[in-house]
N, C-alpha and C positions, 0 to 999 in steps of 0.2 A: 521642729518649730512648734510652738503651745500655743494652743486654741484662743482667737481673738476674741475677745469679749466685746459685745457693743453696748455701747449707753442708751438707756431709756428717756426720754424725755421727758421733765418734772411733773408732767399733767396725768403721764401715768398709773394708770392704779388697778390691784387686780378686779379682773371681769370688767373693765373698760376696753371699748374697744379704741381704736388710735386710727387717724391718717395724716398724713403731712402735716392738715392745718390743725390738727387736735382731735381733740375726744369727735369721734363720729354722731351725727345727730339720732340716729338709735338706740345710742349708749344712755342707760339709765342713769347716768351724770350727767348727761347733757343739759341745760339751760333751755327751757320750755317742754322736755322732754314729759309724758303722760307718766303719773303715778301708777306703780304698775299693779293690775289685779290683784283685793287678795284668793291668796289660797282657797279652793272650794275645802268645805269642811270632809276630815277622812272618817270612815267606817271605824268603829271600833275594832279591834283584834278579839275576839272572842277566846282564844286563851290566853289571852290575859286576866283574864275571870275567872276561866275552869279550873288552869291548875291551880293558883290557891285554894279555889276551893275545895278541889278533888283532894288535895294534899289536907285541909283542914277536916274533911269526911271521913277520911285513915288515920286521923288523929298523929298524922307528922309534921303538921303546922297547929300551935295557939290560933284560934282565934280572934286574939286581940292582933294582929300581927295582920289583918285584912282591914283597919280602920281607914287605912285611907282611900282602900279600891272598893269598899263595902258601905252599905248605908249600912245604921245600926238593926235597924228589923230585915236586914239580910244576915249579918253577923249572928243573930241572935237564931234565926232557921238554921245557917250551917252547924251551930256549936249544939244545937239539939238534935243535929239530926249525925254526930258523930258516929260512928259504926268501929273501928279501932280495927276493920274487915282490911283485907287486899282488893280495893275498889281500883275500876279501869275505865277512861273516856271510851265511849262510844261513837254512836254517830252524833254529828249536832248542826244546827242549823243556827245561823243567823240571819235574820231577818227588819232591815233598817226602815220604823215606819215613821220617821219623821228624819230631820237634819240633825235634830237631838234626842232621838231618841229610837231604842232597836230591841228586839227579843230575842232571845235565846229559846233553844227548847231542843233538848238529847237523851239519851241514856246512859245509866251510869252499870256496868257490871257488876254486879258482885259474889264472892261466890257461893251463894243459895239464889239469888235472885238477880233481875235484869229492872233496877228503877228508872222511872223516868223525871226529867228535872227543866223546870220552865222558870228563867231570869227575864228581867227588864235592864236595863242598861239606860241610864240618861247621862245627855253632855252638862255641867256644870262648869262654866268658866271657858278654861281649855282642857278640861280632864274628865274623863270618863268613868263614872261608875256604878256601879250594880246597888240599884236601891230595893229591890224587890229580889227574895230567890224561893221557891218552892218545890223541895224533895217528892212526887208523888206517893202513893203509897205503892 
């Protein structure tokens, strides 16, 4: 015999919940039900920074190719500070000191030397991006 299928009742919808008399008064369709919180805002991903940039430091990214994740006087630090070297992430830290706004600060390997490297990261809008980058010496 083949699997009974039951019908849903019209008021159904996904992520509602449902009882006999309808939509449950918890369900965020409900009629008087609270608008629900938004979202607390999230931490950036900090590679999502590095490797373009690590990638644009080994000279196997353009640098115009970072305009949307890069303010321009960070574009313009990374494309001077290309090496065309076999450079490798280190360690890194991030560090969130506002709701909008977070530092970076790691080393970069390379091989004759071990630099160190300090970003700013601000929220614009709903998108994140690196307005400051500074290669140490």
């Amino acid at each position: 015999m083949p699997p009974q299928l039951r019908t849903l009742p019209p008021s159904w919808a996904p992520g509602t919940a449902t009882t006999a008399q309808g939509p449950s008064p918890s369900s965020p369709t409900a009629p008087g039900s609270p608008v629900p919180a938004p979202r607390p805002p999230t931490a950036p991903d900090a590679r999502h920074f590095l490797i373009p940039a690590l990638e644009t430091l080994c000279g196997r990214r353009p640098a115009s190719q970072l305009a949307k994740t890069f303010a321009p006087p960070a574009v313009t630090a990374l494309s001077q500070a290309v090496t065309r070297n076999r450079t490798r992430l280190g360690r890194y830290r991030l560090c969130q000191v506002s709701s909008d706004a977070a530092e970076l600060a790691g080393t970069l390997h390379m091989p004759t030397r071990t630099r160190a490297f300090a970003a700013r990261v601000e929220r614009h809008g709903d998108r994140w991006q690196c307005t400051e980058f500074h290669l140490l010496p």
